[in-house]
C-alpha positions as CSV (number, residue, x, y, z in Angstrom):
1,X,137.8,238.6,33.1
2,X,136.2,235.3,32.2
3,X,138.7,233.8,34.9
4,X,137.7,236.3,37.1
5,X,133.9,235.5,37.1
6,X,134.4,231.6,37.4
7,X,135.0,232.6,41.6
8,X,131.6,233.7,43.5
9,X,131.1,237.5,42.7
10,X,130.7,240.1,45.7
11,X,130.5,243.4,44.1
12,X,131.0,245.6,41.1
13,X,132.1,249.0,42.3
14,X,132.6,251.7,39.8
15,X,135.9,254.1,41.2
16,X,138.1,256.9,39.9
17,X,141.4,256.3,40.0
18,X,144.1,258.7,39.5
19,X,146.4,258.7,36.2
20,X,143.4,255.6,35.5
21,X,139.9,257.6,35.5
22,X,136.4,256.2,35.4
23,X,137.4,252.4,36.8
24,X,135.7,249.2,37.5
25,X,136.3,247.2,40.6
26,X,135.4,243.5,40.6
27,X,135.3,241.7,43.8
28,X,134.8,237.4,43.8
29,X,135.6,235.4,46.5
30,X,138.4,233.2,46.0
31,X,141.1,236.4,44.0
32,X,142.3,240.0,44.7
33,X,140.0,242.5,43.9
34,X,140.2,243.3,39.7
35,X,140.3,247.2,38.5
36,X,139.9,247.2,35.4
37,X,140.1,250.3,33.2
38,X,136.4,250.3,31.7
39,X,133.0,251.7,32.9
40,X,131.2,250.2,35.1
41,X,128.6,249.8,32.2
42,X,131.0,248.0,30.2
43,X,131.8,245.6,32.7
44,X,128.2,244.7,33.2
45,X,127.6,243.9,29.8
46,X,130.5,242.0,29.7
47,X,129.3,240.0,32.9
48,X,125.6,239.9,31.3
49,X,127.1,238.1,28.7
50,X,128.9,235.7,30.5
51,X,125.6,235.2,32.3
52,X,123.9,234.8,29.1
53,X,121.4,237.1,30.6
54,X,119.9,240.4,29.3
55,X,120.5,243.2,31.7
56,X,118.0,245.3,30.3
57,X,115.3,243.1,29.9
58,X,116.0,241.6,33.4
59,X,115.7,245.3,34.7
60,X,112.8,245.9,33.2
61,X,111.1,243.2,34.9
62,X,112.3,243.2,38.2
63,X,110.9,247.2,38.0
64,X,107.7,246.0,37.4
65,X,107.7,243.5,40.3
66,X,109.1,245.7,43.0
67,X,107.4,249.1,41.6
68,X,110.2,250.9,40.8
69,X,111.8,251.8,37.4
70,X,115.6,252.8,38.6
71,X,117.8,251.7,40.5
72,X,116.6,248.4,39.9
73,X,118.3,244.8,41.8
74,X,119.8,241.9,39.0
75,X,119.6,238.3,39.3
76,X,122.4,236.3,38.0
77,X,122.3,232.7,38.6
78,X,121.6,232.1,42.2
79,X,122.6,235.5,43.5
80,X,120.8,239.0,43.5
81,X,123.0,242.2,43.6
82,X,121.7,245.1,44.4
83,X,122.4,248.7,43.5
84,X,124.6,251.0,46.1
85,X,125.3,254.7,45.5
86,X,128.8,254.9,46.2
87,X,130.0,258.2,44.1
88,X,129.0,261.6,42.8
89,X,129.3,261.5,39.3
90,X,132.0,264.0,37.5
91,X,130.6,263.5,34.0
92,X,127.1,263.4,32.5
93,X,127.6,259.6,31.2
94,X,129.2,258.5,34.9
95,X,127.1,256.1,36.7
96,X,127.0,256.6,40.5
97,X,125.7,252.9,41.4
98,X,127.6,249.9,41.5
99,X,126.2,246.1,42.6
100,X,126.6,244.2,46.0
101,X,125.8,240.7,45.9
102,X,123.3,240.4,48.3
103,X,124.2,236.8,50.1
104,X,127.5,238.4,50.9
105,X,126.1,241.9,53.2
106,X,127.1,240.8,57.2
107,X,125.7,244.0,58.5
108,X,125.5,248.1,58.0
109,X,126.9,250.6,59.9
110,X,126.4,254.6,59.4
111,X,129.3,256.8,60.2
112,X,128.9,261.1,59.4
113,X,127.9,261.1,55.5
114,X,128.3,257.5,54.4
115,X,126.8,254.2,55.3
116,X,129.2,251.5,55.4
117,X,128.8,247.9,54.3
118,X,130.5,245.1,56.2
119,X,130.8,242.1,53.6
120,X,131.4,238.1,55.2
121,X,134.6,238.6,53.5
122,X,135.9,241.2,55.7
123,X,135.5,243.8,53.2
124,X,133.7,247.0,53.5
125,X,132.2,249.1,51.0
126,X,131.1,252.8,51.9
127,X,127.9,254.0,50.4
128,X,126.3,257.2,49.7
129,X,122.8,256.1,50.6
130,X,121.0,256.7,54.1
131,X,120.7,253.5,56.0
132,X,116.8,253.5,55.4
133,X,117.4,254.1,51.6
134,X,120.0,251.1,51.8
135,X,117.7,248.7,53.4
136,X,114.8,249.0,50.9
137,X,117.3,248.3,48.6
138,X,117.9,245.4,50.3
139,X,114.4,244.6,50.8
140,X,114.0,245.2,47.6
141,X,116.8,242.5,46.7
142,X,115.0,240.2,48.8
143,X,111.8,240.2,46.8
144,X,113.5,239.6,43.3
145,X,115.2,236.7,45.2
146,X,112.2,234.5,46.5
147,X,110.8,235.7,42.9
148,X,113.1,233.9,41.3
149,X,113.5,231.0,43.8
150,X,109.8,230.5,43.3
151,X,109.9,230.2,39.8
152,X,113.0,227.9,39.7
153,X,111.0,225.7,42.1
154,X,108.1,225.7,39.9
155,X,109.7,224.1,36.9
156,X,110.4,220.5,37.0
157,X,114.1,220.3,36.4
158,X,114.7,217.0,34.2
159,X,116.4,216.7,30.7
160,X,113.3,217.2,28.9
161,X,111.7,220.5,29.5
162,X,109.7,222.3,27.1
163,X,111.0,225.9,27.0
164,X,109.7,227.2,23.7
165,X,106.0,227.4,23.0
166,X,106.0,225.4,20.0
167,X,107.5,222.5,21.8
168,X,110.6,222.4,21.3
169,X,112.2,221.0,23.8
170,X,115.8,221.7,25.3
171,X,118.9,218.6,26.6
172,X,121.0,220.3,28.7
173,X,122.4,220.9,31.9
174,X,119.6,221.7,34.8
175,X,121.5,225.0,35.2
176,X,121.7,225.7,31.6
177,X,117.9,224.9,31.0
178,X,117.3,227.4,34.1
179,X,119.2,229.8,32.6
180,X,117.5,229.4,29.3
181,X,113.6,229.8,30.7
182,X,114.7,232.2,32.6
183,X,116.2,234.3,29.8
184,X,113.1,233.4,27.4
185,X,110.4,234.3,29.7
186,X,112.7,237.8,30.2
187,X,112.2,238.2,26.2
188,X,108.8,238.0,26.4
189,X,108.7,240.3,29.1
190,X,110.7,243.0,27.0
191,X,108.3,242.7,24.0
């Protein structure tokens, strides 16, 4: 999976798939669509990790900035993904949401029960929300974006930030070091 997530990611579908079950789709630019045989929770907290971002705090704080407490848009890196409904669950534990990265979304079309979404890459995803659900969503998406656009602008990216607030300061990579703040200041949120 680690080779997977090195392409640019489009969407994390969650899919049952005969003599498989409860799947995981991964879509990235550059390879074939990935199923792999895990929950779609799984595969997010495998892809948090490789993020080096916590999921649940980052929830938890883009909640609180947008109002709501579920289904809530994630930020990793420089892309948001937000949360489609594109199943009915079978089982209690089944999640019903999966993750559209929201740079890649061309345009939405409704057609009887589903909405469809056209991706840049040709691909189209069908989703069980109303088109005026789907575009808060996306509105929604759009607001943790400048969010964190405006907070990546505010820092002064050089090789000697302070991230810590004893002083401690942190020699890496600008992306790294974005990361990092980031990933604190979502600690302190959690607490």
């Amino acid at each position: 999976m680690e080779r997977v997530l090195e392409n640019k990611l489009i969407a994390v579908i969650p899919k049952y798939i005969p003599d498989q079950g409860n799947c995981t789709i991964i879509y990235t630019e550059k390879s074939e669509p990935l199923i792999l045989e895990n929950t779609i929770t799984t595969v997010m907290k495998r892809i948090g990790r490789h993020y080096m971002v916590d999921l649940d705090a980052m929830k938890a704080r883009n909640g609180k900035l947008i109002n709501i407490s579920y289904p809530v848009p994630i930020s990793l890196d420089d892309d948001v993904f937000i949360p489609i409904k594109v199943r009915k669950p079978f089982g209690k534990n089944d999640k019903s949401f999966g993750y559209v990265n929201l740079e890649y979304i061309d345009s939405i079309k409704t057609d009887n029960s589903f909405t469809i979404i056209h991706l840049r890459n040709q691909l189209e995803i069908k989703c069980l929300f109303k088109k005026a659900t789907l575009n808060k969503h996306i509105s929604n998406g759009t607001i943790i974006k400048r969010f964190y656009e405006e907070k990546i602008k505010s820092l002064k990216i050089s090789r000697d930030i302070r991230i810590a607030e004893d002083g401690t300061t942190i020699y890496e990579s600008d992306r790294t070091v974005i990361n990092l703040y980031l990933n604190a200041d979502l600690l302190k949120a959690k607490r």
